[in-house]
N, C-alpha and C positions, 0 to 999 in steps of 0.2 A: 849582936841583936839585930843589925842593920840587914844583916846576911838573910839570918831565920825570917825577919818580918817579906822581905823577896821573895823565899822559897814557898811561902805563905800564899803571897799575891798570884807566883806562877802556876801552884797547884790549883789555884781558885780558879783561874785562864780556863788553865786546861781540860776542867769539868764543865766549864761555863758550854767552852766552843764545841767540846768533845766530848758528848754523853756518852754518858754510858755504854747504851748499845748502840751506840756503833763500835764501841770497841769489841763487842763480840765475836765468835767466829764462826764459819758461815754455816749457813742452817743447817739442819738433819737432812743428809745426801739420802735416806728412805721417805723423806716429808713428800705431805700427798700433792705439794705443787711440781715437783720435779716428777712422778708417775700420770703421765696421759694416756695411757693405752691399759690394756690386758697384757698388751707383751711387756710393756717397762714394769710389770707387777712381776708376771712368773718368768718373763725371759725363755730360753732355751728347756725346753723337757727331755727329761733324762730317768729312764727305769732304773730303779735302785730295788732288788728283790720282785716282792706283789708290789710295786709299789710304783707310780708316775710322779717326779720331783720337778718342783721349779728349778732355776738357777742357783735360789739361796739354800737348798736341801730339803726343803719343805715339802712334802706330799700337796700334792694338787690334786682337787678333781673339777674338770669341768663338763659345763652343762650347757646344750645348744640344742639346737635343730637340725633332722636332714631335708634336703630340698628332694623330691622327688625323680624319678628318672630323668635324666635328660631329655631323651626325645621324643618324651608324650609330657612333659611339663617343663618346656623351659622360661616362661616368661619371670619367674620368681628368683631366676636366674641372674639379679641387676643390683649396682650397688646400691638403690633407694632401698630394695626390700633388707636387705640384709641390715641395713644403718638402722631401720627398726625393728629390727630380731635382737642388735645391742642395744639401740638408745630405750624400747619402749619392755619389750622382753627379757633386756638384760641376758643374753645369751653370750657366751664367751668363747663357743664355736659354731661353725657351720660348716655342714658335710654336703658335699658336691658331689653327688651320685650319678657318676656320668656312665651311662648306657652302654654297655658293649654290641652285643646281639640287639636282634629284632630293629635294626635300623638306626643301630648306634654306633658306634667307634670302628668298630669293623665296615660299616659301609660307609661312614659319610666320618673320616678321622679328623680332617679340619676342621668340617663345622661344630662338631663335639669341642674338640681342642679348645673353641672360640669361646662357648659355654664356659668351660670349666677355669679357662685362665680369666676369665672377669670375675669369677666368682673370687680366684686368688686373689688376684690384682683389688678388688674390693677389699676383701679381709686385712688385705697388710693394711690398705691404705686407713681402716677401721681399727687397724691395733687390734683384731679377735685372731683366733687359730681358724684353722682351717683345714678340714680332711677330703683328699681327693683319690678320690672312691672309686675303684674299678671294680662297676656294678655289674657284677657278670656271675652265673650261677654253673659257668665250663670254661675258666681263666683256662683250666688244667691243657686247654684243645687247642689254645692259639698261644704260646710263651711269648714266639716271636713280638705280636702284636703288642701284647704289656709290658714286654722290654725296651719296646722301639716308644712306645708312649711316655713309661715312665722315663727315663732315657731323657727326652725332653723337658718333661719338668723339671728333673731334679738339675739338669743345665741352667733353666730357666729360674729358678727360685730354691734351690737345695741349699744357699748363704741365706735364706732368712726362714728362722727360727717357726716364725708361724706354724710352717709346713706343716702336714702329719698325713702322712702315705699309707690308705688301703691298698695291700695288692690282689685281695678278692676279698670277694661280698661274701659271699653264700655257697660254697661247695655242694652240691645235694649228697647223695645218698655212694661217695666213692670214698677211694681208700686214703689215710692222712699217709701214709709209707709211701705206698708206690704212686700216685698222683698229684696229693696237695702238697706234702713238704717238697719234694724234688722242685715243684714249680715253683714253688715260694722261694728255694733256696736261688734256683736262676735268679729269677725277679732282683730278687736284694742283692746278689751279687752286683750289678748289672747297678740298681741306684748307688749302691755304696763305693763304686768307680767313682763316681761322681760329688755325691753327700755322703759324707763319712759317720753324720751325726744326730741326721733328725730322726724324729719317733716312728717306725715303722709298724702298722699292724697288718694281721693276717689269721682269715675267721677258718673254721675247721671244717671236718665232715656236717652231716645233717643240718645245713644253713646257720652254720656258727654255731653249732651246741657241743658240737665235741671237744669243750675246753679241756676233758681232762685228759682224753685219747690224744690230745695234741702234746699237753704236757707230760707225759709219761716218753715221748719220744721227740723233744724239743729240737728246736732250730736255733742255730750257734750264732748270735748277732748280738750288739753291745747293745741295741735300745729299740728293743722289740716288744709290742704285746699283743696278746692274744684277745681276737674278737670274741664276744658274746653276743647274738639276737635272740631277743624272746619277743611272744606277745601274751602276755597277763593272763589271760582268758582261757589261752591252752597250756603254757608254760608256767611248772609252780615251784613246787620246793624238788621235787625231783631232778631240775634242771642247776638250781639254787645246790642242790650237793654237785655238782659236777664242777661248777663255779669255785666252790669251797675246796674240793680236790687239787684242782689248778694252782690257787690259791696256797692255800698248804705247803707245795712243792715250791713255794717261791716264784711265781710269776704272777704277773700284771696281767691285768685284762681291761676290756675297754668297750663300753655297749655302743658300738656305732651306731647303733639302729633298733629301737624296742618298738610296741606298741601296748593300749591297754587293750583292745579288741581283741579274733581272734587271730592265730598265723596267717589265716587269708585278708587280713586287714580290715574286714569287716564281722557281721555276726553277731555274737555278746558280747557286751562290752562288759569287763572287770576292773573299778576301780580299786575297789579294794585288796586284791591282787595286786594292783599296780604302785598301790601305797609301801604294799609289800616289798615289794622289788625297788623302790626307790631308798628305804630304809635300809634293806639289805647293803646298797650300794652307798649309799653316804656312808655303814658303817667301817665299808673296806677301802674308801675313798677310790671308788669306780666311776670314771669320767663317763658321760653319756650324751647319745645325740637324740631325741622322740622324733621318729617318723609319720606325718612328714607334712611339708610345706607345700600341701596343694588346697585346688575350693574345691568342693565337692558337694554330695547333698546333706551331708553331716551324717551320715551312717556307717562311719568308718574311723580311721585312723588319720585320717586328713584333719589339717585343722581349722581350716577355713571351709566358709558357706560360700557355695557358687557364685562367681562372680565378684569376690573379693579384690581389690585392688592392687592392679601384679606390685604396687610403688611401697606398698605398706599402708600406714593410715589407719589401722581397721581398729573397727569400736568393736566393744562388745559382742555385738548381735552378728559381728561377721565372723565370732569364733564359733565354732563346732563344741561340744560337748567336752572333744577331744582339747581339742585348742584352749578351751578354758582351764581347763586342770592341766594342762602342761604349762600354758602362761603362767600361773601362781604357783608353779613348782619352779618352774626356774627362777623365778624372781625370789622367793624364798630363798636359796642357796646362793643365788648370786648376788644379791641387793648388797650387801656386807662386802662384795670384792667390789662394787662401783664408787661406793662408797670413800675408798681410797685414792681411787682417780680424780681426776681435775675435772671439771666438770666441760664437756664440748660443747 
């Protein structure tokens, strides 16, 4: 009896000193204290079919901003702006449209270079992705150059995940056989010396519309997808079966760059159009970036009103028409992935 009344007093110790939980074990390694970033959410993306996956298998699609060209709008170019594209927009990428032609990459390739590595060097340090955009509408005329460019980045930052490589913007009106695929195929060779792994895209004839002439005669790469550009106004469901073609055949696509206005950035604007095309794309889970992050007079595709604040900051009244419906569309979709994260 003397024994059992012991064993009594001992167990009683050991509850006293040694609650409960702390005897448990350690918290859920998914809990939203251990994810601070966009990246600790989806990690590494990976094309599985039509399809862009996180690390855990999961279809992703994300939703950001492009910055406009490089060397007629770089001031928005800095990590304050981009910190409120995530903290106040909730964007979970930003596309760095660095200029080739017209006084871009080809003439001035350092000071470009300088541009587009703060915008990366921001995004990592911000936890968002990042696409780095060889904004060029004749990639096909200079290989050299977008070899020797990408070539460096993927040196520079091809081990982190973020990454996500355009190797052309906008082909206009040549052939995807004899000019756009052969250059694409260089291109990717040439990164994938390098980065064996991250997300490559690459847009087709008629400024990224021939997603489906692309995909009828595909490029052989493990994690690749095919651009889409539209603008709402001129581009509708005709465009939207070519997408669905693509689609179909098993590949991913990726809207680097839309607007709601017309293809010339300006004109009529169509949101309801544009509602269109968003719905379409959340239902195939199509990542996308709205062009673009510049001030202007608000008659355009631009989202900001002249003079807006290259640091970020902006109220209301600094958004564009533009800017306000892509503000509440991104947050829409994205609010629910912040929500997971730690709060910065």
């Amino acid at each position: 009896m003397k024994q059992a009344g012991l064993c009594i007093i001992i167990i009683l110790t050991v509850f006293l000193f040694f609650p409960l939980s702390k005897c448990q074990g350690p918290s859920n390694p998914g809990s939203k204290n251990q994810i601070k970033s966009v990246m600790d959410l989806y990690g590494h993306l990976q094309v599985t079919g039509n399809k862009i996956l996180g690390e855990d298998g999961e279809p992703v699609a994300l939703h950001g901003m492009s910055l406009f060209w490089s060397q007629w709008c770089s001031k928005y170019y800095n990590k304050n702006c981009l910190q409120w594209l995530r903290d106040d927009w909730k964007c979970t990428v930003v596309r760095a449209s660095m200029a080739v032609e017209e006084g871009g990459y080809l003439t001035n390739p350092a000071q470009e270079m300088v541009k587009v590595r703060r915008v990366i060097d921001a995004c990592i340090e911000l936890g968002i992705y990042v696409i780095v955009d060889w904004h060029d509408h004749n990639a096909h005329k200079h290989p050299d150059a977008a070899v020797d460019f990408f070539r460096q980045i993927a040196t520079l930052y091809g081990d982190r995940p973020n990454l996500i490589y355009e190797i052309y913007n906008e082909p206009e009106a040549v052939s995807w056989k004899d000019e756009v695929k052969p250059y694409a195929e260089t291109v990717l060779a040439a990164i994938r010396e390098i980065d064996p792994d991250n997300l490559i895209t690459v847009g087709s004839p008629h400024w990224s519309q021939d997603v489906d002439v692309a995909t009828a005669d595909p490029i052989d790469d493990v994690n690749l997808a095919y651009v889409i550009h539209f603008y709402a106004s001129s581009h509708k469901q005709d465009l939207r079966n070519k997408a669905i073609t693509a689609l179909s055949r098993g590949f991913a696509l990726f809207a680097t760059e839309y607007g709601i206005y017309e293809y010339t950035g300006t004109g009529k604007i169509d949101i309801e159009e544009g509602e269109t095309w968003l719905n379409f794309m959340d239902s195939h889970k199509i990542s996308w970036c709205k062009w673009t992050v510049r001030d202007s007079d608000g008659t355009s595709d631009d989202v900001l009103f002249e003079g807006a604040d290259e640091k970020g900051g902006w109220s209301t009244n600094d958004l564009t028409i533009s800017g306000r419906w892509v503000r509440d569309a991104i947050i829409e979709r994205n609010e629910s992935v912040f929500d997971k994260i730690e709060p910065f």
